[in-house]
DSSP file (Angstrom, degrees, kcal/mol; ACC not computed):
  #  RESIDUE AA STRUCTURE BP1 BP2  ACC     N-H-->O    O-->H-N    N-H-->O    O-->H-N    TCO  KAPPA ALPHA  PHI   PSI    X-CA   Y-CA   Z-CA
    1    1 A X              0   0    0      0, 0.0    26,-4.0     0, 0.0     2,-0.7   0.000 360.0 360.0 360.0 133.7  -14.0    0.1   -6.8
    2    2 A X  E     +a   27   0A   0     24,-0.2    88,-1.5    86,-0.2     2,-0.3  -0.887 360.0 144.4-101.0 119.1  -10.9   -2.6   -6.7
    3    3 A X  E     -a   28   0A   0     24,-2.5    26,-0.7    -2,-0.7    27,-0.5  -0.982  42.8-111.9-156.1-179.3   -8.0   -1.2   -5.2
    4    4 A X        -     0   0    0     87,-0.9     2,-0.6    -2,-0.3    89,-0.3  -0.489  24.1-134.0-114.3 161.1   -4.9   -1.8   -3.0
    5    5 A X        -     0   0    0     25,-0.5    27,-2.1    87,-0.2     2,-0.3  -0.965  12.7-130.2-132.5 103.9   -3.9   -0.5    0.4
    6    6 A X  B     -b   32   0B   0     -2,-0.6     2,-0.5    87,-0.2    27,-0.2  -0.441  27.5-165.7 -70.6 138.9   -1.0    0.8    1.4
    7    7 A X        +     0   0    0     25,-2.5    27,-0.2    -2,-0.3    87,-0.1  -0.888  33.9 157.1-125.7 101.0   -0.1   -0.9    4.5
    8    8 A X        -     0   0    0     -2,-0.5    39,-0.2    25,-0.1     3,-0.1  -0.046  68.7-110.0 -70.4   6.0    2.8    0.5    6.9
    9    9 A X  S    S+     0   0    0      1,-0.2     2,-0.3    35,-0.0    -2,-0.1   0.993  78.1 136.2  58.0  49.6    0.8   -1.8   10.1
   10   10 A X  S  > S-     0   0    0     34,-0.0     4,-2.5     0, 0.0     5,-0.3  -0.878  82.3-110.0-125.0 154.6   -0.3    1.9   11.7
   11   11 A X  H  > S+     0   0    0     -2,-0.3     4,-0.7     1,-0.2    -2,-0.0   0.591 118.1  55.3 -57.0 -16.1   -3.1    3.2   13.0
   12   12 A X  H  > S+     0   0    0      2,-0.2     4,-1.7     3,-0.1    -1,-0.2   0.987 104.0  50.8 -69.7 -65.3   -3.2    5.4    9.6
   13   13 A X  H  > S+     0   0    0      1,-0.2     4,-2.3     2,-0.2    -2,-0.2   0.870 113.3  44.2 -47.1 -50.0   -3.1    2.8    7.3
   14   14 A X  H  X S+     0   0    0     -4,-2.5     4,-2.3     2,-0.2    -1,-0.2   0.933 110.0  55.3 -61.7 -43.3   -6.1    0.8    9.1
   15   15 A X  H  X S+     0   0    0     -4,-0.7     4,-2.0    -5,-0.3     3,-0.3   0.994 113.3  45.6 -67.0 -49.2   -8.6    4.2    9.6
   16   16 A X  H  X S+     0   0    0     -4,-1.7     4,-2.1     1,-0.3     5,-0.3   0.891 112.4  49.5 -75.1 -36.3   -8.2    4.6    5.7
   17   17 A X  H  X S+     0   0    0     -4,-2.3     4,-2.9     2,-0.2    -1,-0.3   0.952 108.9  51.7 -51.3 -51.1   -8.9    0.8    5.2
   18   18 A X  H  < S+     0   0    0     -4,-2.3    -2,-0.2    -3,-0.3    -3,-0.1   0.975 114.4  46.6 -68.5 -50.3  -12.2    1.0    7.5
   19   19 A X  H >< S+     0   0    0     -4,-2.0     3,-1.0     2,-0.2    -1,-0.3   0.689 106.8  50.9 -48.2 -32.0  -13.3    3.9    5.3
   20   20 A X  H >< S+     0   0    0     -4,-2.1     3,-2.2     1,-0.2     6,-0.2   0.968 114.4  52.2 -90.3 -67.4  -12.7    2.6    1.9
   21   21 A X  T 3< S+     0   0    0     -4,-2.9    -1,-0.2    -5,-0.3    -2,-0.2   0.471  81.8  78.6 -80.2  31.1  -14.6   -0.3    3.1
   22   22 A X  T <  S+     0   0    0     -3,-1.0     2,-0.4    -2,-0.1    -1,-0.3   0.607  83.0  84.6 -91.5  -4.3  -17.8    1.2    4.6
   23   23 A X  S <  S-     0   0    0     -3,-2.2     0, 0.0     1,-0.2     0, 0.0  -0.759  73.5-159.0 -65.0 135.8  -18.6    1.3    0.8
   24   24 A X  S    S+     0   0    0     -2,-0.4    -1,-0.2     3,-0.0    -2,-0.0   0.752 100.7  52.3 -44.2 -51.6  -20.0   -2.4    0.1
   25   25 A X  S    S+     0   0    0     -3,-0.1     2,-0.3     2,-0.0    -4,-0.1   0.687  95.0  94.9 -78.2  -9.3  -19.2   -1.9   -3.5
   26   26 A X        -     0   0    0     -6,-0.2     2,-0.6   -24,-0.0   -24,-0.2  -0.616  58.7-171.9 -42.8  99.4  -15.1   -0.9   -2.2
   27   27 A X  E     -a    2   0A   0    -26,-4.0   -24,-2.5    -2,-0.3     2,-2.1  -0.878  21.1-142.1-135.4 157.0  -13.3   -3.8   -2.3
   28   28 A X  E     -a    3   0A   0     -2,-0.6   -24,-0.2   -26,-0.2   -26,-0.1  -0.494  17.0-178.1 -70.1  71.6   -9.6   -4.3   -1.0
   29   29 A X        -     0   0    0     -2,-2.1    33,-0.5   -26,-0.7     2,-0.3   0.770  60.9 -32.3 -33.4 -41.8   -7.7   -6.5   -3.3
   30   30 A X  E     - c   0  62B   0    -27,-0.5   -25,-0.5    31,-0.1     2,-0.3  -0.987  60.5 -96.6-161.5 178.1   -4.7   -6.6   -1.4
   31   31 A X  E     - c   0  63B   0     31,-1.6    33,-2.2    -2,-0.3     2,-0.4  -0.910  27.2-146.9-115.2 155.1   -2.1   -4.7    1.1
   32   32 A X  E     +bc   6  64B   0    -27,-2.1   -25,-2.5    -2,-0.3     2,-0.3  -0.939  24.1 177.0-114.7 114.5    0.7   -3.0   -0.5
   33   33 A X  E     - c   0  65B   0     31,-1.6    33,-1.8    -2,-0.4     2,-0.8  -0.972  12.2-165.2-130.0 119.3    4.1   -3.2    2.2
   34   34 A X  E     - c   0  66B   0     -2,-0.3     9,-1.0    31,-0.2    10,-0.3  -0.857  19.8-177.6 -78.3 104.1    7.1   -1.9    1.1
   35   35 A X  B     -D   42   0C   0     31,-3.1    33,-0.5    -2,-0.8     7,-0.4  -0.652  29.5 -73.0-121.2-172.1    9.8   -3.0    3.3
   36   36 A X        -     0   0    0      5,-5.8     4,-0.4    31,-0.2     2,-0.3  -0.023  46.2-111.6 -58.4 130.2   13.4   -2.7    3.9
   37   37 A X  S    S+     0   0    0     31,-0.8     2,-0.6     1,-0.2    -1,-0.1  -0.794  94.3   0.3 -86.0 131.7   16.1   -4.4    1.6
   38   38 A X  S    S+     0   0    0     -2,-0.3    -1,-0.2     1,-0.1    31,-0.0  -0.566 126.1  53.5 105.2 -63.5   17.6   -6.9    3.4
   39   39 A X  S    S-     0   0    0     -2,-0.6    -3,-0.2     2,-0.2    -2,-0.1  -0.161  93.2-124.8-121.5  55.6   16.4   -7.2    6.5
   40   40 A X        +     0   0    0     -4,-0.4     9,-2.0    -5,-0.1     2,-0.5   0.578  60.5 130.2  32.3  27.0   13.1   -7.5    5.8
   41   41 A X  B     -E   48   0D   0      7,-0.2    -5,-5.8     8,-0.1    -2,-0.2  -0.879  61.6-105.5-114.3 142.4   11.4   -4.4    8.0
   42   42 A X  B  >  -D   35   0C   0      5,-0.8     4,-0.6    -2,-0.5    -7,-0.3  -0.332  20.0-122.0 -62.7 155.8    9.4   -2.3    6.8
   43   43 A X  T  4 S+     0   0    0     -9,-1.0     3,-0.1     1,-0.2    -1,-0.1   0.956 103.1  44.0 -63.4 -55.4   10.5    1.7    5.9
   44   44 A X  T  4 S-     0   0    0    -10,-0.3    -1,-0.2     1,-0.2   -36,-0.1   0.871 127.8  -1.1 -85.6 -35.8    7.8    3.3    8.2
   45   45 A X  T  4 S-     0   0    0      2,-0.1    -1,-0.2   -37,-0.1    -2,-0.1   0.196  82.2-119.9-137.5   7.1    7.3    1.7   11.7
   46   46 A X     <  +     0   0    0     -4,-0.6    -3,-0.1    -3,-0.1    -2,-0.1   0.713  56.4 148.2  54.7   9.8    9.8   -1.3   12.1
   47   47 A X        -     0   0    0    -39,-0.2    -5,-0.8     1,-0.1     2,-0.3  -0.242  52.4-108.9 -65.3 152.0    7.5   -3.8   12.6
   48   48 A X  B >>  -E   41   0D   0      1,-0.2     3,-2.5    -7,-0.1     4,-2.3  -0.606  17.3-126.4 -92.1 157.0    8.6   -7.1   11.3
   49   49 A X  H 3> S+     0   0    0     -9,-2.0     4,-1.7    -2,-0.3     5,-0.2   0.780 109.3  66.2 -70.8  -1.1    7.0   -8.5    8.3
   50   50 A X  H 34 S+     0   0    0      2,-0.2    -1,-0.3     1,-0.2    -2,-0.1   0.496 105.7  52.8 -89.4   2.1    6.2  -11.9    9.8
   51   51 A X  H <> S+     0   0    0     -3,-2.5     4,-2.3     2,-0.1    -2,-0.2   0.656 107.9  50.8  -5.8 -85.2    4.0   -9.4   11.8
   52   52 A X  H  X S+     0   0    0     -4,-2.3     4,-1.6     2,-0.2    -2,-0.2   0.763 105.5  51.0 -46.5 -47.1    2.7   -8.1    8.7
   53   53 A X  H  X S+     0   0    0     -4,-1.7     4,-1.9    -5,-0.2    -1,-0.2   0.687 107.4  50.3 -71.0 -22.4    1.8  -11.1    7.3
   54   54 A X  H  > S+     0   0    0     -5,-0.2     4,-1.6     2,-0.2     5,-0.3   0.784 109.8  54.7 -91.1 -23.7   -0.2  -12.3   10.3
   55   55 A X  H  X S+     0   0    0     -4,-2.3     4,-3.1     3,-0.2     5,-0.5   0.986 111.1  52.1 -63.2 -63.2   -2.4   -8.3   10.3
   56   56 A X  H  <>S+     0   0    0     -4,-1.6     5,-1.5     1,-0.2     4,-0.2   0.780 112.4  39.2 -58.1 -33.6   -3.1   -9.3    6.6
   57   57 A X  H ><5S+     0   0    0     -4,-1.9     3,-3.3     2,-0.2    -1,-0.2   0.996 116.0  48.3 -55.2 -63.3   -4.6  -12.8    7.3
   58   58 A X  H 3<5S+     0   0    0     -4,-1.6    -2,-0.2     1,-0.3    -1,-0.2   0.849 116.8  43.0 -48.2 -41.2   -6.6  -11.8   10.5
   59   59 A X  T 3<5S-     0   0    0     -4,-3.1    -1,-0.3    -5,-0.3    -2,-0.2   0.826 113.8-139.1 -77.6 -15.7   -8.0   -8.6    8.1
   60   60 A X  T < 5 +     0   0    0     -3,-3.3     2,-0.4    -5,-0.5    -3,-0.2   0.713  57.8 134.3  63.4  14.4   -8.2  -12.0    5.4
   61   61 A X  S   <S-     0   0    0     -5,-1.5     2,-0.5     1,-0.0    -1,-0.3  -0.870  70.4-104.6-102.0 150.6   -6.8   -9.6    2.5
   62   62 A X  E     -c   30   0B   0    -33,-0.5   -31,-1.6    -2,-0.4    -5,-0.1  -0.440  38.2-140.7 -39.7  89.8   -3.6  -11.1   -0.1
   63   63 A X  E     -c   31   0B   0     -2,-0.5     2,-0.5   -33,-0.2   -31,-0.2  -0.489   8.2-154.0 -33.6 129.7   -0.2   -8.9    1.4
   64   64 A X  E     -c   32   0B   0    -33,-2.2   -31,-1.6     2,-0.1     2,-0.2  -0.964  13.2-161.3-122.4 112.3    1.7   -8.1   -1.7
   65   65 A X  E     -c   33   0B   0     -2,-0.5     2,-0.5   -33,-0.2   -31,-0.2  -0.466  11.1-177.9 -53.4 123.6    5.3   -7.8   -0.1
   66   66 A X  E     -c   34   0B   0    -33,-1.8   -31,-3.1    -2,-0.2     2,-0.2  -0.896  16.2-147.7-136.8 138.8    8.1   -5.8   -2.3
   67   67 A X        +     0   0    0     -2,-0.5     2,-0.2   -33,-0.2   -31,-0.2  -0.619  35.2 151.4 -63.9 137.1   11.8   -5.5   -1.0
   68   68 A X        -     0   0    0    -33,-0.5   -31,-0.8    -2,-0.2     2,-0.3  -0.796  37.4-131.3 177.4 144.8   13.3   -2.2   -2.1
   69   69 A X    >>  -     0   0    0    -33,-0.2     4,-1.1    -2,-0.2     3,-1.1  -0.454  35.5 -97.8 -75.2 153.6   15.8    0.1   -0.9
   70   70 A X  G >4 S+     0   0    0     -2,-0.3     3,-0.6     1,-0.2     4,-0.3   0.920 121.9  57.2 -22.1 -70.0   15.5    3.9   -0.5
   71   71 A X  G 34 S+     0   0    0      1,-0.2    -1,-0.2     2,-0.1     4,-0.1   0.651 120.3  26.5 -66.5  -6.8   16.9    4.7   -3.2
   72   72 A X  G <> S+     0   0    0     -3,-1.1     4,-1.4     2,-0.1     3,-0.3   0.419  80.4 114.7-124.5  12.4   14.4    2.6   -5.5
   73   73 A X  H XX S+     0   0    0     -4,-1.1     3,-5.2    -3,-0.6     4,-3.3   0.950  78.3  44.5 -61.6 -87.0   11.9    2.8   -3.2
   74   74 A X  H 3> S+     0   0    0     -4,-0.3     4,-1.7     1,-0.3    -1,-0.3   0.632 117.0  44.2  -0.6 -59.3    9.8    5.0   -6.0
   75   75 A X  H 3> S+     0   0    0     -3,-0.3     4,-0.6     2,-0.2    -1,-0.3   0.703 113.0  49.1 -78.0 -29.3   10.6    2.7   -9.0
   76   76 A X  H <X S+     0   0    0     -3,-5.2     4,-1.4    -4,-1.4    -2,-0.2   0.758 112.3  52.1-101.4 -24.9    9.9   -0.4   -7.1
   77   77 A X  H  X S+     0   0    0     -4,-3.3     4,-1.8    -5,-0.3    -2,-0.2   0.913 111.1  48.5 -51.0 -62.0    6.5    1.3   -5.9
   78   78 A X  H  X S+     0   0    0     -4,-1.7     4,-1.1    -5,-0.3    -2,-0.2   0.736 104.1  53.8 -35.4 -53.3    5.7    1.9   -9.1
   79   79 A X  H  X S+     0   0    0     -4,-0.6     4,-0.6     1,-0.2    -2,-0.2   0.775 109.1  55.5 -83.4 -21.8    6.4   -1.4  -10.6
   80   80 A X  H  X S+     0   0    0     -4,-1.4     4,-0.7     2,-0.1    -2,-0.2   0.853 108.0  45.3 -86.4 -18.8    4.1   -2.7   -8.0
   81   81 A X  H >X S+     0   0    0     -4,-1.8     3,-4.5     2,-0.2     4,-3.1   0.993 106.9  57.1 -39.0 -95.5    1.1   -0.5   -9.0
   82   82 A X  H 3< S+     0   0    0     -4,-1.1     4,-0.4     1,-0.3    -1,-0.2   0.531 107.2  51.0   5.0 -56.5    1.6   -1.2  -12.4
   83   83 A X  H 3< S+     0   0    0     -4,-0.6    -1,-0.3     2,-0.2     4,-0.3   0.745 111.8  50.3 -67.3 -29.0    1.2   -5.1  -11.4
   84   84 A X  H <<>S+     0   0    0     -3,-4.5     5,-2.6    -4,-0.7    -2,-0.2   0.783 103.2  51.1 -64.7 -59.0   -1.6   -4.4   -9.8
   85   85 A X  T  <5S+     0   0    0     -4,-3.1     3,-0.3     3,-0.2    -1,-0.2   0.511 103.6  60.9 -84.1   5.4   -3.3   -2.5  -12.2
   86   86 A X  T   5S+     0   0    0     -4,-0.4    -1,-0.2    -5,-0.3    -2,-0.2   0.458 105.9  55.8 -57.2 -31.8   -2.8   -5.3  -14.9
   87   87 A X  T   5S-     0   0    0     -4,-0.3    -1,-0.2    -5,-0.2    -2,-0.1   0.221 130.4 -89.4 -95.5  27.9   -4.6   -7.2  -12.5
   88   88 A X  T   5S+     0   0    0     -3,-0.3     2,-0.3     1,-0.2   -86,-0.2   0.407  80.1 125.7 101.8 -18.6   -7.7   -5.2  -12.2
   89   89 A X      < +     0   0    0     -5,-2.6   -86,-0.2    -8,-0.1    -1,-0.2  -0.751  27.4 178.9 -90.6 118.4   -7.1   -2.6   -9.3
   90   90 A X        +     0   0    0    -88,-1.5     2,-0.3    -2,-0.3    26,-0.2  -0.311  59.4  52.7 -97.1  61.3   -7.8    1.0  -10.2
   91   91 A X        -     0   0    0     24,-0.1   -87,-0.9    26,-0.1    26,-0.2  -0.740  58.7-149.0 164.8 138.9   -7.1    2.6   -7.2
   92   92 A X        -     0   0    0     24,-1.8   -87,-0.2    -2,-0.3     2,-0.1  -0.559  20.0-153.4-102.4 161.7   -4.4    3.0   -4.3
   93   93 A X        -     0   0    0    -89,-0.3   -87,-0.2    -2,-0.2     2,-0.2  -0.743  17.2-173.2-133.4  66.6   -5.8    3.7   -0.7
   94   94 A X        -     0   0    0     23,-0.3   -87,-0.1     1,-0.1    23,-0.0  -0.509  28.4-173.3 -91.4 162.9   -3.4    5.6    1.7
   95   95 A X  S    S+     0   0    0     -2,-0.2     3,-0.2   -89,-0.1    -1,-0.1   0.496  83.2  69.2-109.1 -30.2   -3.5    6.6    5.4
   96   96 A X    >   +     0   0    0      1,-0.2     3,-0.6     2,-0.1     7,-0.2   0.100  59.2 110.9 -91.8  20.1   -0.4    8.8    5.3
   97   97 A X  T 3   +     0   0    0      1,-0.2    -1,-0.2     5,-0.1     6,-0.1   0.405  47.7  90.9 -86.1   3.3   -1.9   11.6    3.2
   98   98 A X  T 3  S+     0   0    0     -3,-0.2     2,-0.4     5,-0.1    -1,-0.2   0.924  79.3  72.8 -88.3 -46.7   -1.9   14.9    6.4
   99   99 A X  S <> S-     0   0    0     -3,-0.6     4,-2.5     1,-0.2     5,-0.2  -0.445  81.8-163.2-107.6 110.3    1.7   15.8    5.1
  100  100 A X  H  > S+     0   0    0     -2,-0.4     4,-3.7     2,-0.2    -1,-0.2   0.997  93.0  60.0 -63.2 -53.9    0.4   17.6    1.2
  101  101 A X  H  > S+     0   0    0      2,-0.2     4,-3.1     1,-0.2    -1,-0.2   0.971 111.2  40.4 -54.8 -44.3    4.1   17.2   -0.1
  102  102 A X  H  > S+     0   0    0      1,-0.2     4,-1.8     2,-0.2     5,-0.4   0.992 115.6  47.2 -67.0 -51.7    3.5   13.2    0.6
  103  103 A X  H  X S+     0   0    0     -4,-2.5     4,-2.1    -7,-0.2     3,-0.5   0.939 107.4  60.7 -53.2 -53.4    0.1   13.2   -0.7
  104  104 A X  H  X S+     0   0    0     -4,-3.7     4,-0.7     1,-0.3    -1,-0.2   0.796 113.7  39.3 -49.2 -41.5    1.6   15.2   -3.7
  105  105 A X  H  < S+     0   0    0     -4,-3.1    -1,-0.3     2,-0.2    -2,-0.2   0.663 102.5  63.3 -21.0 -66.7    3.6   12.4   -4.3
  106  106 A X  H >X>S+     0   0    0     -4,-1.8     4,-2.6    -3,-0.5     3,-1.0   0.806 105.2  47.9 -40.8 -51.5    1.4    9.9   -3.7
  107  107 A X  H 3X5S+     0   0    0     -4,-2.1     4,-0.7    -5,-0.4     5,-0.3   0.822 114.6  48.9 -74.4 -15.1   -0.9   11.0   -6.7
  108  108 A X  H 3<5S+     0   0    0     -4,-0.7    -1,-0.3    -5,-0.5    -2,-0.2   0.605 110.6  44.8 -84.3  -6.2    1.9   11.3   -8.9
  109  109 A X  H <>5S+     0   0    0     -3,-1.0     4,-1.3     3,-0.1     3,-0.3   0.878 121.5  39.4-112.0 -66.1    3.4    8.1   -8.1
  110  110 A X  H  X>S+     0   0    0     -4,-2.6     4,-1.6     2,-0.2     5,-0.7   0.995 120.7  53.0 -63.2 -64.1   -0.3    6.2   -8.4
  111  111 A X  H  <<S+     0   0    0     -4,-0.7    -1,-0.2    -5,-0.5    -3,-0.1   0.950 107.2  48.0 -17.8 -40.4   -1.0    8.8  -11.7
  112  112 A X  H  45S+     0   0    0     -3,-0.3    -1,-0.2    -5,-0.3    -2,-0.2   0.974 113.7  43.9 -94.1 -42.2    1.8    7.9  -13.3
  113  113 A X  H  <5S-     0   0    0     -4,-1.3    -1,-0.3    -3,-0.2    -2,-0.2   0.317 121.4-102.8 -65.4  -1.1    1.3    4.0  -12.9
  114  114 A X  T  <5S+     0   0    0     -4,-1.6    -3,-0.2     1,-0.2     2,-0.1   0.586  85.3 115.5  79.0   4.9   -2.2    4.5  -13.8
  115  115 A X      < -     0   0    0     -5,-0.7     2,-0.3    -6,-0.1    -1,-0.2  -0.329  58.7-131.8 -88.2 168.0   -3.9    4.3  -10.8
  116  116 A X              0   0    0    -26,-0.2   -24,-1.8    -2,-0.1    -9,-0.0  -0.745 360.0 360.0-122.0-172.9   -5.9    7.3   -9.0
  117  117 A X              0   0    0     -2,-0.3   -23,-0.3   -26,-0.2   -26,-0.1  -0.172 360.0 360.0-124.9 360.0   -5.2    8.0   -5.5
């Protein structure tokens, strides 16, 4: 299975990565980080992305980056799926899923872009 990772640079995001890749036939096309508009931090942990970009080499998967506000957060999520799955990837990989309302989300948000969850 090709799919993308959501990456906030937490201990969440990495346990769901080492599972998805205890499959051999799994593989991680890229990480997915949404970060801040403007100043370039991410929504969940504040790490900076020049941070981020050095976890994604050392793991050696592509970072796919998106800027987005709050309020477009969704749309802009979306638009990156969407790119993604043009490119091959059926499937999103999250860490963050213990909260059911976010996981409900999550599958609706990867659903709706054409991805499963």
């Amino acid at each position: 299975m090709k799919a993308f990772v959501s990456w906030s640079s937490g201990k969440d995001c990495m346990h769901a990565l080492y599972h998805f890749l205890k499959n051999p036939e799994n593989q991680a096309v890229c990480l997915l980080n949404m970060s801040g508009e403007g100043n370039g931090q991410p929504h969940s942990h504040g790490i900076s992305s020049a941070m981020i970009r050095k976890q994604a080499a050392r793991l050696n998967i592509p970072l796919l980056q998106k800027t987005t506000s709050r309020g477009d957060y969704e749309k802009n999520m979306k638009e990156a799926i969407a790119r993604l799955k043009s490119e091959g990837v059926d499937a999103g990989v999250f860490g963050d899923i213990y909260l059911q309302e976010h996981r409900t989300w999550i599958e609706r948000v990867c659903g709706e872009a054409g991805v499963s969850a």
